[in-house]
Backbone as XML, in Angstrom:
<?xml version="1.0"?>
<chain id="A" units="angstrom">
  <residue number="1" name="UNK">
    <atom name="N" x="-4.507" y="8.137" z="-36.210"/>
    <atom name="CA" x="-5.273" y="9.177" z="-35.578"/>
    <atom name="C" x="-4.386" y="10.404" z="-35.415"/>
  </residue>
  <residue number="2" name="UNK">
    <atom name="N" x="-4.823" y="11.707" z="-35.704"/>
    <atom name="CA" x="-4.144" y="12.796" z="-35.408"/>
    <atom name="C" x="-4.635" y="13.593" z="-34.831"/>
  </residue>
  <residue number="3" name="UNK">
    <atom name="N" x="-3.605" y="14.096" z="-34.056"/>
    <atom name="CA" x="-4.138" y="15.310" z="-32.779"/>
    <atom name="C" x="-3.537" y="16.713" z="-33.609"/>
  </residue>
  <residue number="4" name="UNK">
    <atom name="N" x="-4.617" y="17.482" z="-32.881"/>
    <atom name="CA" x="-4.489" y="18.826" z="-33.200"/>
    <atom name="C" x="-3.092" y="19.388" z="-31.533"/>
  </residue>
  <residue number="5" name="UNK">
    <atom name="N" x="-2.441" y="20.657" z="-31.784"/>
    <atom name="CA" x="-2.075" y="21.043" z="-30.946"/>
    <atom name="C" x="-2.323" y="20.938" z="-29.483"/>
  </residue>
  <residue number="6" name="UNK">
    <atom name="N" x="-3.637" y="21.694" z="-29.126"/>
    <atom name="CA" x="-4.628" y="21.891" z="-28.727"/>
    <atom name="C" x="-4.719" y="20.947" z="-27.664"/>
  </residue>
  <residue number="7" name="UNK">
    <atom name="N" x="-5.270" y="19.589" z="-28.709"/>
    <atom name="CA" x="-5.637" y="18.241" z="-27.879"/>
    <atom name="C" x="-4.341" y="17.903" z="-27.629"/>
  </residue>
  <residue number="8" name="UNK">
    <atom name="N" x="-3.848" y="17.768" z="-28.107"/>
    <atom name="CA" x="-2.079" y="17.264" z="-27.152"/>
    <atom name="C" x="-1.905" y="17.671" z="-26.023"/>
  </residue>
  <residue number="9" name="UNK">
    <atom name="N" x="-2.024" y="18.670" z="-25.707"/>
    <atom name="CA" x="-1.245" y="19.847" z="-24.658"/>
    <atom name="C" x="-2.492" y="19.604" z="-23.339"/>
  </residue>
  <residue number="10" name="UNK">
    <atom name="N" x="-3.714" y="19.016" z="-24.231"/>
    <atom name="CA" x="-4.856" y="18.736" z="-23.050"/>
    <atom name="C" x="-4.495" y="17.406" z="-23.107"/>
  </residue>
  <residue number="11" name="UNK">
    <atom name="N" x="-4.228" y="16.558" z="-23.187"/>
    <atom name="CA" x="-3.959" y="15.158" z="-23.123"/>
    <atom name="C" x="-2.707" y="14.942" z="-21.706"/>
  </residue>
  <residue number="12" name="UNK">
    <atom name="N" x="-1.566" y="15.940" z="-22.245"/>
    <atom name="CA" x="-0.390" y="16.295" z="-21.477"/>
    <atom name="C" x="-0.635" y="16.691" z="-20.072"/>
  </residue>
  <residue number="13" name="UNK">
    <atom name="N" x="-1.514" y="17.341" z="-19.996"/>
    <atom name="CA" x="-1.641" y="18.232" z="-18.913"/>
    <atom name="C" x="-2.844" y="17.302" z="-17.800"/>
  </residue>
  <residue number="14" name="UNK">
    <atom name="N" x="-4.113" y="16.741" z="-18.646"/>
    <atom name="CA" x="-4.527" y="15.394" z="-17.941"/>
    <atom name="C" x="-3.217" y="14.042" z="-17.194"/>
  </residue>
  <residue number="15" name="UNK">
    <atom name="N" x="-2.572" y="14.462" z="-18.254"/>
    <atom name="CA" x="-1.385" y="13.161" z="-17.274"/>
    <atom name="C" x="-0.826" y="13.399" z="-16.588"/>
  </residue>
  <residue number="16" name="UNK">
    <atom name="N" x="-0.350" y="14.695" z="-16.288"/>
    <atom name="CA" x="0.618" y="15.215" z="-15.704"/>
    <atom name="C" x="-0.351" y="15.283" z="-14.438"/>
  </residue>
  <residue number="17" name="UNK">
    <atom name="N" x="-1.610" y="15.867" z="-14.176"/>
    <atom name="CA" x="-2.758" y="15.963" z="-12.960"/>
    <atom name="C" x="-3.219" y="14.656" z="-12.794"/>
  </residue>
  <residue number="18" name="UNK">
    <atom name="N" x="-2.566" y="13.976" z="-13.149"/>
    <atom name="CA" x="-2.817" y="12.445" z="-12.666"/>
    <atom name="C" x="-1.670" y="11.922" z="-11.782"/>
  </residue>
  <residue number="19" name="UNK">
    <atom name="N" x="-0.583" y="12.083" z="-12.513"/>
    <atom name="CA" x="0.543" y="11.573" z="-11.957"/>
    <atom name="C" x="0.553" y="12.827" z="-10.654"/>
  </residue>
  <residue number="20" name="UNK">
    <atom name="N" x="0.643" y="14.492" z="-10.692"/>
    <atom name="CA" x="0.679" y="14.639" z="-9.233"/>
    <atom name="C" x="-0.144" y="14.447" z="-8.201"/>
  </residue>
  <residue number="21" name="UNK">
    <atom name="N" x="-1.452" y="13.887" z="-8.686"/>
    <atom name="CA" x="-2.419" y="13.116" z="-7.936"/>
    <atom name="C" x="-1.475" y="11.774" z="-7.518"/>
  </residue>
  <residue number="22" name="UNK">
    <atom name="N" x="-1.212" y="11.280" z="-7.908"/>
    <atom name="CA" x="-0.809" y="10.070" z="-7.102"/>
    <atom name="C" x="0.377" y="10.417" z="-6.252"/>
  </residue>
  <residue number="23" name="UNK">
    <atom name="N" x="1.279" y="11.221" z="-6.813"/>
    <atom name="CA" x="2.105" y="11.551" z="-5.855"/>
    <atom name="C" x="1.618" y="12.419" z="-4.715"/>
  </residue>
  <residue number="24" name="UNK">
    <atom name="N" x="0.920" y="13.019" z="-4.485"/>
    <atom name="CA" x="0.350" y="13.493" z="-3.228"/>
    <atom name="C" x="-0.407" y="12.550" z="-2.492"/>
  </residue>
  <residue number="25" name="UNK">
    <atom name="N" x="-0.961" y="11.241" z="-2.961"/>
    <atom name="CA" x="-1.271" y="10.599" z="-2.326"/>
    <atom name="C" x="-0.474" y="9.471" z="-1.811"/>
  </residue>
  <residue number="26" name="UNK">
    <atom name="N" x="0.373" y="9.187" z="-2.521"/>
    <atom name="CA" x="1.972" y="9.058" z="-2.076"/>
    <atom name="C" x="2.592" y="9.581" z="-0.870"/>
  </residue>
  <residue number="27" name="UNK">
    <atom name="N" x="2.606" y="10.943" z="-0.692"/>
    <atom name="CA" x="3.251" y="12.001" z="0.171"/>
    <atom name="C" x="2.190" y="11.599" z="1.490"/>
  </residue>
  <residue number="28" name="UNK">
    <atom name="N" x="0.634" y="11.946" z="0.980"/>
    <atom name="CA" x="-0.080" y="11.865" z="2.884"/>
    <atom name="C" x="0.380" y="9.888" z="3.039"/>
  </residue>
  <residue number="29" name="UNK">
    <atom name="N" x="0.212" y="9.100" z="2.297"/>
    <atom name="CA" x="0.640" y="7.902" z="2.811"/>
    <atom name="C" x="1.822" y="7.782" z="3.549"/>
  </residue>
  <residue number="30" name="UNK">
    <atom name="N" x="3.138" y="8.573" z="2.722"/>
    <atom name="CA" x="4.265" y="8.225" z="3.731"/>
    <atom name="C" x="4.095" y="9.087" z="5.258"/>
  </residue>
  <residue number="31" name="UNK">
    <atom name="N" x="3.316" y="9.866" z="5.416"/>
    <atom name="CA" x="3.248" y="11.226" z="6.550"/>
    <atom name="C" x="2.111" y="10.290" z="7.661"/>
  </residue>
  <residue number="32" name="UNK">
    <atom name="N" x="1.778" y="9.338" z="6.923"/>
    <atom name="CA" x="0.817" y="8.355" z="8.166"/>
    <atom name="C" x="1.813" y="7.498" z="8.265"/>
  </residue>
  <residue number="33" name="UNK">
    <atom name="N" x="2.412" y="6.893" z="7.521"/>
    <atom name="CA" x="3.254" y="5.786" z="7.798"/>
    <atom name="C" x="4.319" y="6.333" z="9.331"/>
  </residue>
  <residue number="34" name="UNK">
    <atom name="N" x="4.476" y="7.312" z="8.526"/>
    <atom name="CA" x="5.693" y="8.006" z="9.626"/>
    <atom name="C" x="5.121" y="8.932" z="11.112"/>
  </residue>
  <residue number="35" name="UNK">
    <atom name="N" x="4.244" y="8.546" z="10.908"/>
    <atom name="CA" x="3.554" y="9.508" z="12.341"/>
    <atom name="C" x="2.847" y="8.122" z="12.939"/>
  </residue>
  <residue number="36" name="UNK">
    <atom name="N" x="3.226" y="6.075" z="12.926"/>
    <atom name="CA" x="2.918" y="5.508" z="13.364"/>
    <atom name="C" x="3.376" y="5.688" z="15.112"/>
  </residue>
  <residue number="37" name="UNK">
    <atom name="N" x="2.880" y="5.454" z="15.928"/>
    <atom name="CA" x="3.479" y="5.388" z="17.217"/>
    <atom name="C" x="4.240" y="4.004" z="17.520"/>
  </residue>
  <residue number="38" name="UNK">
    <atom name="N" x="6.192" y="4.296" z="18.234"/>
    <atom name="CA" x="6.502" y="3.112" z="18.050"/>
    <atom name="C" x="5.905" y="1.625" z="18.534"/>
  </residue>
  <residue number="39" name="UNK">
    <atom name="N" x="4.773" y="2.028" z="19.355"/>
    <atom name="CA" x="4.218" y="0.774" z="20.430"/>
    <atom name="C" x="3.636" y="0.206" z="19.223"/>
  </residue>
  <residue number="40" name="UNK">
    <atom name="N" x="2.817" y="0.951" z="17.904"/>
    <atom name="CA" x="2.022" y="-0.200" z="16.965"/>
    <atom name="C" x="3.288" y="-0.582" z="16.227"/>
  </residue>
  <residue number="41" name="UNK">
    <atom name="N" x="4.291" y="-0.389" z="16.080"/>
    <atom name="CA" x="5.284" y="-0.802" z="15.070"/>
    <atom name="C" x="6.009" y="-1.666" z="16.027"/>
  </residue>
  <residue number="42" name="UNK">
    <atom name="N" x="5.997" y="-1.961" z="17.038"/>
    <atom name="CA" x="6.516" y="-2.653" z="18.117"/>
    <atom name="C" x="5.129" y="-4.509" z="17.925"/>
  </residue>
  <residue number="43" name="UNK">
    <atom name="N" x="4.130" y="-3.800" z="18.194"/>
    <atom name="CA" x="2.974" y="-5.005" z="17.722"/>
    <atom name="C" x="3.283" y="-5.657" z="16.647"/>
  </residue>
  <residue number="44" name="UNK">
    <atom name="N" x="3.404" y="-4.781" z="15.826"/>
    <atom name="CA" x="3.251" y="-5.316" z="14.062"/>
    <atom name="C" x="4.506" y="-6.035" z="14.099"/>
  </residue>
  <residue number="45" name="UNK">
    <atom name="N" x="5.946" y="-6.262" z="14.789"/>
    <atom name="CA" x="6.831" y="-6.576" z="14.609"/>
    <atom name="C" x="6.646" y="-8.118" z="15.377"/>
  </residue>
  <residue number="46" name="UNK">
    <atom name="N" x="5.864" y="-8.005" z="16.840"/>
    <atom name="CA" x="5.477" y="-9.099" z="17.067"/>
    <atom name="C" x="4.573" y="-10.078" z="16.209"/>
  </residue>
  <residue number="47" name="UNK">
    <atom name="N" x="3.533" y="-9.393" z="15.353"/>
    <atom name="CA" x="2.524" y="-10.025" z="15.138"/>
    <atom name="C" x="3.114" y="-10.656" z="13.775"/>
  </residue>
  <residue number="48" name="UNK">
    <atom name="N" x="4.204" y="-9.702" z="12.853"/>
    <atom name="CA" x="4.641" y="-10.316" z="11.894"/>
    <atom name="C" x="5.490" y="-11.900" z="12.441"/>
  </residue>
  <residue number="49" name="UNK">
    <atom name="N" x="6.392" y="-11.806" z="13.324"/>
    <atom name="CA" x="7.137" y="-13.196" z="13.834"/>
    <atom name="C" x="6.062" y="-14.039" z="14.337"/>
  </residue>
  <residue number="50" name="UNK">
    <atom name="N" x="4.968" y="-13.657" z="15.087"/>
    <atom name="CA" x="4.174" y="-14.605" z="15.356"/>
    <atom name="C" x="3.504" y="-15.589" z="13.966"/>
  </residue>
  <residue number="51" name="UNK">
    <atom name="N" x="3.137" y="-15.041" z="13.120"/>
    <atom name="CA" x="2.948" y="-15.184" z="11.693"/>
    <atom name="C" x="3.778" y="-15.981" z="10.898"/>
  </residue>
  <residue number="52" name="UNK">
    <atom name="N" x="4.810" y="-15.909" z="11.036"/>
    <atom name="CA" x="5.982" y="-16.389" z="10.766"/>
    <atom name="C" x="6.208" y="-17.772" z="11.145"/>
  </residue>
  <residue number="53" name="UNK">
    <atom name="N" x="6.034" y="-18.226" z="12.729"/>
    <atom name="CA" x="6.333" y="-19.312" z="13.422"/>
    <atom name="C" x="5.199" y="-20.190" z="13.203"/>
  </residue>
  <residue number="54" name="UNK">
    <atom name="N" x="3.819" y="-19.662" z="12.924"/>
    <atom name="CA" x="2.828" y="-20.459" z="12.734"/>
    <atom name="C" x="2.754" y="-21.110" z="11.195"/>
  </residue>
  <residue number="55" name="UNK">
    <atom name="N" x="3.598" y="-20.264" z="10.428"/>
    <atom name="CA" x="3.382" y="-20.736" z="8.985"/>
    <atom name="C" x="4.201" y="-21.484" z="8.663"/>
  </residue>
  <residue number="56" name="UNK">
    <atom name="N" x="5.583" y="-21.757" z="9.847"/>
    <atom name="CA" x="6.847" y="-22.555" z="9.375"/>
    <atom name="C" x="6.397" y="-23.879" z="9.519"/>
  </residue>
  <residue number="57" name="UNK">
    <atom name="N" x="5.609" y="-24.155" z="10.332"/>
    <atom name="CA" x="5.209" y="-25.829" z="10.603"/>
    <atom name="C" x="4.517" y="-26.258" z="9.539"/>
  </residue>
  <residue number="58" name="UNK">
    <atom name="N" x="3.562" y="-25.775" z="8.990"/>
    <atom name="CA" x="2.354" y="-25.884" z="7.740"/>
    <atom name="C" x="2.756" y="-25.597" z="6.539"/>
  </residue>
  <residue number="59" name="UNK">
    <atom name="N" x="4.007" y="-24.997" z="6.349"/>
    <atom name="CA" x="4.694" y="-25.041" z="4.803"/>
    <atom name="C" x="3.919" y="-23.736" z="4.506"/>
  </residue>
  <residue number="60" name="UNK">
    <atom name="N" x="3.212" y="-23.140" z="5.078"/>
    <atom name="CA" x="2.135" y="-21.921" z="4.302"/>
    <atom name="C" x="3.099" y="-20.949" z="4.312"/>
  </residue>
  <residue number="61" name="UNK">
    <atom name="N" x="2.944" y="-20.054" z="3.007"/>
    <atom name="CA" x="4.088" y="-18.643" z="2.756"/>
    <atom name="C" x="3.827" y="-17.972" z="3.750"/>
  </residue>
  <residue number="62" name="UNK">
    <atom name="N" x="3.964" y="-17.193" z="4.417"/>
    <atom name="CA" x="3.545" y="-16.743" z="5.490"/>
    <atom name="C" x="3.418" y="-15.036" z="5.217"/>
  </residue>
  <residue number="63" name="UNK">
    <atom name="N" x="3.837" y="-14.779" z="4.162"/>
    <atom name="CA" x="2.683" y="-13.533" z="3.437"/>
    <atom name="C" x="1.380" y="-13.951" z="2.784"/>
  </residue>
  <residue number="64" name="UNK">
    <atom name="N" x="0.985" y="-14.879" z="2.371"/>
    <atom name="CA" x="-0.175" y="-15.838" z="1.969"/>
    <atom name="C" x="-0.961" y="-15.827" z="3.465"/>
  </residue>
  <residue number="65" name="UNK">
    <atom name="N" x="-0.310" y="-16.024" z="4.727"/>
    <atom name="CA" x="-1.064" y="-16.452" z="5.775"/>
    <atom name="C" x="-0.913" y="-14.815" z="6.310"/>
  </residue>
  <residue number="66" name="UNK">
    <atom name="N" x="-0.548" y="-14.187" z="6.251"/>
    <atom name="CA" x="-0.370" y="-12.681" z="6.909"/>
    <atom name="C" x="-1.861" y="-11.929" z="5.806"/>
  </residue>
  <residue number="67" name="UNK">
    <atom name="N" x="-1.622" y="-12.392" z="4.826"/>
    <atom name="CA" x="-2.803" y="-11.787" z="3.858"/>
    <atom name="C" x="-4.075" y="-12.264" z="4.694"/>
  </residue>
  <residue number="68" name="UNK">
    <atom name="N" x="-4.038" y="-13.577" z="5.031"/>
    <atom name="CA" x="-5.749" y="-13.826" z="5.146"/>
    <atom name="C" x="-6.059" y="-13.264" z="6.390"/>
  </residue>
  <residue number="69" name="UNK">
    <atom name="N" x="-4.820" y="-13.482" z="7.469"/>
    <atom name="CA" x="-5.196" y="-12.961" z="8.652"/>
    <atom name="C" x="-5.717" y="-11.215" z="8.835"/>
  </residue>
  <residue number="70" name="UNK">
    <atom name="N" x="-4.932" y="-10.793" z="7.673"/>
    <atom name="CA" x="-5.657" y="-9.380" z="7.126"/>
    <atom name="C" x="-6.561" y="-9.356" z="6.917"/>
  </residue>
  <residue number="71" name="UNK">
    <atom name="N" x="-7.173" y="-10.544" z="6.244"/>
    <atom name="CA" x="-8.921" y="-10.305" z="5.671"/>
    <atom name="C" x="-9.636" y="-10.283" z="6.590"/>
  </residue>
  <residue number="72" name="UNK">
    <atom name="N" x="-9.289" y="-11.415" z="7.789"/>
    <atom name="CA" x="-10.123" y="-11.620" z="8.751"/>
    <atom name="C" x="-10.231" y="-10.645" z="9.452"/>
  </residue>
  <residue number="73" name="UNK">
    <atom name="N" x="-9.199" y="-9.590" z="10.036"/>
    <atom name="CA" x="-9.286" y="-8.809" z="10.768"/>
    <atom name="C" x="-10.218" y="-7.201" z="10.357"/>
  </residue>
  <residue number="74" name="UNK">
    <atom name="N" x="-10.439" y="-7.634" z="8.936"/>
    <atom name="CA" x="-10.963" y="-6.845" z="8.349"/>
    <atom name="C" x="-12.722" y="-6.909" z="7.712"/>
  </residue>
  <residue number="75" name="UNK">
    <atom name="N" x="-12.715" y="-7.964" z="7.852"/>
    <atom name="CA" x="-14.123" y="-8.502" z="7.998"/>
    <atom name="C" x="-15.350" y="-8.432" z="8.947"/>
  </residue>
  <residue number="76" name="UNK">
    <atom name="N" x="-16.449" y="-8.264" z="8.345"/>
    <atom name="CA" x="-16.913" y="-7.721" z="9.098"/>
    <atom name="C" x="-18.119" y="-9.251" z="10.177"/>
  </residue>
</chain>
């Protein structure tokens, strides 16, 4: 298949407005991450060890068990 000039430079320029699309969505993700308040990062630190201690008895990965407890909490 051959491209004309033309279509190259539009091909180029579609990727390139893709990729700084993701990086800006990149950028507001880290700007929420970082504007968490420490009391929920204080939770999440509990809730991860709590997670942790429940999955050590049951052999369950306990990102496997952190996942579902995600679903649930997310369910409607």
């Amino acid at each position: 298949m051959k491209f004309t000039i033309a279509e190259l430079k539009q091909i180029i320029k579609e990727e390139v407005d893709v990729v700084l699309a993701e990086a800006d969505d990149g950028a507001e993700i880290m700007a929420a991450i970082e504007d968490v308040p420490p009391a929920a990062i204080k939770i999440a630190n509990k809730v991860k060890d709590e997670i942790k201690s429940l999955a050590e008895p049951s052999g369950l990965d306990p990102l496997v068990l952190a996942q579902a407890v995600s679903a649930l909490l997310v369910a409607d």
